[in-house]
C-alpha positions in Angstrom: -83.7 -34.5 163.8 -81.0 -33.4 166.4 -77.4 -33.5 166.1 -74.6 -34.9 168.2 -71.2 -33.5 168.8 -68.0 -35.2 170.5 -65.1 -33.7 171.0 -62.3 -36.1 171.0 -58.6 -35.3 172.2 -55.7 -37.8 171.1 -52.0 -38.4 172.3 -50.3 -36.9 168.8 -48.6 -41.0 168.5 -52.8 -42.3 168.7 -53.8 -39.9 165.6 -53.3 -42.1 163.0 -54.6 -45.1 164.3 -57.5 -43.3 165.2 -58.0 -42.3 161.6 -57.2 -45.8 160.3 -59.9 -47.0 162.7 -62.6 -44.3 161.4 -61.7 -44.6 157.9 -62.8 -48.9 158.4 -65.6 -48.5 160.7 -67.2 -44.6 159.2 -69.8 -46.7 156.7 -70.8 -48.9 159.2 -71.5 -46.1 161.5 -73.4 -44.0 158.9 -75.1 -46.9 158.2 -77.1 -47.7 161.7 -80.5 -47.0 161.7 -81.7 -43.5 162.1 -78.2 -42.0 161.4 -78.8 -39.1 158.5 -74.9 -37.9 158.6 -72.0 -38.5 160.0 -68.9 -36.0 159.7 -65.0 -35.8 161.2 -63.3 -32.4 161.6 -60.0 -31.7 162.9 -59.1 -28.9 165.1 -56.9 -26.0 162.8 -54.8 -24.9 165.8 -54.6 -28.2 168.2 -54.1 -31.2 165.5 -55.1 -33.2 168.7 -58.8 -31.9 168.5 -61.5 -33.6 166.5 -65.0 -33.5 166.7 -67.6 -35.8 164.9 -70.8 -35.0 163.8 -73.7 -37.2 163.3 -77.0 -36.5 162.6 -79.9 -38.6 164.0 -83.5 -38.9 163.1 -84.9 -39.3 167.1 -82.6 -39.7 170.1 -84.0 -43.3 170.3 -81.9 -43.6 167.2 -78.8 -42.6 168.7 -79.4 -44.5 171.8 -79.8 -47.6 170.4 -76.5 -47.0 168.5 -74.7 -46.8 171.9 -76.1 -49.8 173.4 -74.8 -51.8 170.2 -71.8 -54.2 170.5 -70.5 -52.1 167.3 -70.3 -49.3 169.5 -69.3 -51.1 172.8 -66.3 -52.2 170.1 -65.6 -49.3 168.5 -65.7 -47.1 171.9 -63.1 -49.7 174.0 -60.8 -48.8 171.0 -61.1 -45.4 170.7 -61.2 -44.2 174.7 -57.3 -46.0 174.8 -56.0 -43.2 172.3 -57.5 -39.9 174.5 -55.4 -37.4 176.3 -57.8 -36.1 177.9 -61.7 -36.4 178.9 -64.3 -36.6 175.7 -66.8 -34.4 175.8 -70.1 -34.4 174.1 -73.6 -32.2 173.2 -76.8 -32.9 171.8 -78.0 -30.0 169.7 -81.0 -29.0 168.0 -80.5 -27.7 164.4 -82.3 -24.3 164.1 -81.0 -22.9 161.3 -78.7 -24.0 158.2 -78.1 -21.8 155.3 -75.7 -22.5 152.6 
């Protein structure tokens, strides 16, 4: 399991069609093979910021995920409403305690 993080920096008009747009498409996203979780966070200080989350059994998981039309559709609506650049990291989990 690794997980992948994206940073994602809207123009303050885009915000809340990018949340209408993640609220319709989140289930079908959670749902694509090999996806184990799949979270939103917004930035306390910069309203602008969010990051998602997701959670993937193999990188060939998430890979096949970005070669999808779903994504090629979601992705051509999302990169209209940046201010600036998105960034992204695959992680290994090492630790989680709650």
């Amino acid at each position: 399991m690794f997980v992948r993080i994206v940073k994602l920096s809207f123009h303050e008009e885009n915000i809340a069609a990018f949340l209408e747009n993640f609220e319709t498409i989140k289930d079908q996203i959670r749902a694509t093979p090999g996806n184990l979780l799949l979270e939103l966070y917004q930035d306390k200080t910069n309203p602008n910021i969010f990051f998602t989350y997701s959670y993937w059994e193999q990188e060939s998981d998430l890979e096949n995920y970005r070669k999808s039309d779903f994504f090629n559709e979601v992705w051509s609506f999302t990169k209209k409403l940046f201010n600036d650049k998105p960034e992204a990291w695959s992680v290994n989990k090492l630790a989680s305690l709650q």
